[in-house]
Every structure is written in C-alpha cells, then in structure tokens.
C-alpha positions in Angstrom: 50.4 -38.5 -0.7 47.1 -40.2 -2.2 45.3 -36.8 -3.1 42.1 -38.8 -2.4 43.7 -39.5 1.6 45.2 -35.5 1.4 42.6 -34.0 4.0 43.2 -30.4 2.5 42.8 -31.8 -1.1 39.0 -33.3 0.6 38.0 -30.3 2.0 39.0 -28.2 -1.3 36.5 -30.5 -2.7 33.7 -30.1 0.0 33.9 -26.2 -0.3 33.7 -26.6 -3.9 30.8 -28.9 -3.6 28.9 -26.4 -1.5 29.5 -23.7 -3.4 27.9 -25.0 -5.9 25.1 -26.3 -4.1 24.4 -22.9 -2.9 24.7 -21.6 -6.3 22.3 -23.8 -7.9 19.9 -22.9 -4.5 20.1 -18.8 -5.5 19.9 -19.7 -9.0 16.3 -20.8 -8.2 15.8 -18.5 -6.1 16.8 -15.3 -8.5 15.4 -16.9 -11.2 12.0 -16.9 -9.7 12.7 -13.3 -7.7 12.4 -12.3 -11.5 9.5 -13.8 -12.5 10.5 -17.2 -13.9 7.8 -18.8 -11.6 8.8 -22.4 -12.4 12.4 -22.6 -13.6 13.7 -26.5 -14.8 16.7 -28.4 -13.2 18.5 -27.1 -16.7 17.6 -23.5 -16.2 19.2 -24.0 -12.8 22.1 -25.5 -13.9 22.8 -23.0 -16.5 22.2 -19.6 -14.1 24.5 -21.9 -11.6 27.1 -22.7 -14.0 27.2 -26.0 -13.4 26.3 -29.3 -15.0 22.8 -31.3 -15.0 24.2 -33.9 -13.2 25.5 -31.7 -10.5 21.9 -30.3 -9.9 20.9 -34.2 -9.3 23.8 -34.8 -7.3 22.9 -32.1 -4.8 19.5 -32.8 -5.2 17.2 -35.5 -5.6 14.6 -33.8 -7.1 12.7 -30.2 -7.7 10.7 -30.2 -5.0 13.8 -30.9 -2.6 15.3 -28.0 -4.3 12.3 -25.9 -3.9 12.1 -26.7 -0.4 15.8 -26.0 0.4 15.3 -22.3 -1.1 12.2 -21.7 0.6 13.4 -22.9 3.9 16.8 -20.3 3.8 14.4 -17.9 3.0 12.1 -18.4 5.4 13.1 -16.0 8.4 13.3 -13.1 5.8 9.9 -13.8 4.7 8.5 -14.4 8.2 10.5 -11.3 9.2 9.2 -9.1 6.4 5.5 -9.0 7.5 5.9 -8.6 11.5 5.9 -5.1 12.8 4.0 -2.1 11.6 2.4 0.5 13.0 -0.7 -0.9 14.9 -2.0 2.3 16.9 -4.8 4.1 16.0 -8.7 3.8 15.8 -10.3 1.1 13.4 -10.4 3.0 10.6 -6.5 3.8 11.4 -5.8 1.0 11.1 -7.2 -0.8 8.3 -5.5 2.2 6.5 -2.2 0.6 8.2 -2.6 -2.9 7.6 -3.2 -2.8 4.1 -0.9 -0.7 3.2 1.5 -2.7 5.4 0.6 -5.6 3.6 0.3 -4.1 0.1 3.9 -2.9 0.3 5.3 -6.5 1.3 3.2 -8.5 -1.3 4.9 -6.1 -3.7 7.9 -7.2 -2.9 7.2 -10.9 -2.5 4.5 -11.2 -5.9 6.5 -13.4 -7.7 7.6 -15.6 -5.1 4.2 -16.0 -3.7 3.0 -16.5 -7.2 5.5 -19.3 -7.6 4.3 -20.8 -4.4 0.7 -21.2 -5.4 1.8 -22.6 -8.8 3.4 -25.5 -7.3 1.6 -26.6 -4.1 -0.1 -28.5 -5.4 3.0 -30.3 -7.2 5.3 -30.3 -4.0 3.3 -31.4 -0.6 6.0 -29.1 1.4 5.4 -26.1 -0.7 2.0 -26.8 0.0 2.4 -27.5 3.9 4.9 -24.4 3.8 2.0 -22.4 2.4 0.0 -23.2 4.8 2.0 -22.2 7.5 2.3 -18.9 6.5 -1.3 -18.6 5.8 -1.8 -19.6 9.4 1.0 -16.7 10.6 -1.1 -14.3 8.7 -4.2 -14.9 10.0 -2.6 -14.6 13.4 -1.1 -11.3 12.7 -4.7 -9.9 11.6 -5.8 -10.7 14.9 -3.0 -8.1 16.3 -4.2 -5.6 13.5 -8.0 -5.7 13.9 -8.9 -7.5 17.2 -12.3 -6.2 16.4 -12.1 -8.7 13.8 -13.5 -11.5 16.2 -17.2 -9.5 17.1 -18.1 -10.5 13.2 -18.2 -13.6 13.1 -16.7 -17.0 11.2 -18.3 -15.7 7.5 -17.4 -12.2 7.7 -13.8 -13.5 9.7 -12.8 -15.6 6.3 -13.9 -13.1 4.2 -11.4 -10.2 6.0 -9.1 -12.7 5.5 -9.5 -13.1 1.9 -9.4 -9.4 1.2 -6.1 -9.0 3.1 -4.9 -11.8 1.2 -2.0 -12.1 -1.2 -4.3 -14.1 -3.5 -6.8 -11.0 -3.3 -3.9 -8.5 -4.0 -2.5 -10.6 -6.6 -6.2 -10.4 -8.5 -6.8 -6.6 -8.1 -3.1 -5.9 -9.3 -2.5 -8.5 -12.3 -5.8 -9.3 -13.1 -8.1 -6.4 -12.8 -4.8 -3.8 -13.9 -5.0 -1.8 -10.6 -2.2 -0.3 -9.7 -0.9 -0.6 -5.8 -2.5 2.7 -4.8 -6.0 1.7 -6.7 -5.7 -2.0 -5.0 -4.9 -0.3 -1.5 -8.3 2.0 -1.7 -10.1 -1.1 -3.2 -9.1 -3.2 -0.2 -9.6 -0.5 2.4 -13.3 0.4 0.9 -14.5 -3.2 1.4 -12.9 -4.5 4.9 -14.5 -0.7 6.2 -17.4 -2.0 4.4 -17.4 -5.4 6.1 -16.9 -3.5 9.5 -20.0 -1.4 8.6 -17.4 1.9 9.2 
C-alpha cells in the first residue's frame, strides 16, 4: 500500500504534526514564563526542536502564535484571580485584595509584562488585554463595593493602584520588594477612602 493512501501512516503524521505544534506553542510560552518577554520565530524553533519552516507551517505569523498561547492559557489566568477572601470591614479588606492581587501578579510578572510589550504590535493581544482589564475592574467591584460612593476620578484611580501596571512600577522600578509594594498600595487606596 501507497504510504501516502495508508490511513495509519496519515495519522502517524498528524500526531506528529501536532506535537510539534504544541511544542513550538509551550516553547513560547516557557520562554516568556522566564522572562524572555519577546522571543523570535527562531528562538521558538530552537526551544521546540524543530525547524523554522515548521514554525511557519503551523503558523502564519507571531502574533497568531502569540494568540494561540495566550488563548490555552486563558482559563488559568482568568481562574488564577477569582476567589479570595472577601469578608471583613473596609479596611479588611483592602488588606485582602492586595495582597490577593500582589500574590497573583507575582506569579504572572513576566507574562503580563510580555503582554503590554506587544499590544500594541498584535491587535488581539491588545483586545485580549483589554478583556482582562475589564474582568479586573469587575472583580474590584466584588472587593470594595464601597468603591462606587467616590466617584469616576477617584474610581480610575483605585483602579490604577490595584493595577498590575502599578505593581509592576513599585516592584521593578522603584526596587520594593512585594511586602514594601503591598503596604505602599494599602497606604494609598485607605488614603483614597479617607480610612
């Protein structure tokens, strides 16, 4: 038999072909887990083990790449930053939510970091962004319903200090370390609440 008619022969080749799409997709995905922020169809192909060409073959450009990798990861990112402890007074929980949120930009810094290099490169990084954006802000209205007696200035400013972009500029730039950043935060929203 024809090995290009031989059904197993085809669907040797389709795993194959999928396994290395997938390992060109966590190659990414590692690679910027680690801080490589931007990594190149080449720096793909050589975490993946494969050729160039099979990077284009799979995909027909970065940002399609980018997009596949952020979409598999999606539920574990949405995931990540639901639940938490949301009893208490106010002040409780302030305390709560930024050090709920302190904890998961730790874990997501380089990721996030990656995002906002390239969204303005990629429109569905940028859209994808967005959309997470928009979940936070939702989720702060769980946290701190209070939130909606200050009004639209002091609103947008809470949600620039429980930002990622916020944490990301106490920790990296200003040299804070997580605890410092966490009191930093906590000092100002209590400020902006007048507590």
């Amino acid at each position: 038999m024809n090995q290009a008619n031989d059904p197993i022969a085809l669907d040797g080749r389709r795993l194959r072909s999928e396994r290395s799409k997938q390992a060109i997709i966590d190659a990414v995905a590692d690679m910027i887990d680690e801080g490589n922020l931007i990594p190149t169809a080449q720096q793909a192909s050589d975490r993946a083990g494969v050729g160039i060409r099979t990077v284009f073959r799979h995909f027909n450009d970065m940002e399609t790449l980018f997009t596949i990798a952020d979409e598999q990861r999606r539920a574990y990112f949405e995931n990540l930053f639901k639940g938490g402890d949301r009893s208490g007074t106010l002040v409780e929980r302030i305390e709560k939510i930024v050090d709920f949120r302190g904890d998961k930009y730790e874990r997501v810094s380089n990721v996030a970091r990656s995002a906002l290099a390239q969204r303005w490169r990629y429109s569905t990084l940028h859209q994808n962004y967005a959309r997470y954006q928009r979940a936070l802000r939702l989720d702060l209205e769980d946290w701190l319903p209070e939130a909606k007696t200050l009004g639209a200035t002091k609103i947008a400013s809470l949600e620039g200090m429980l930002s990622f972009e916020f944490w990301d500029r106490l920790r990296d730039h200003q040299n804070l370390n997580a605890s410092e950043a966490k009191n930093a935060i906590v000092e100002t929203v209590r400020a902006l609440f007048k507590l």
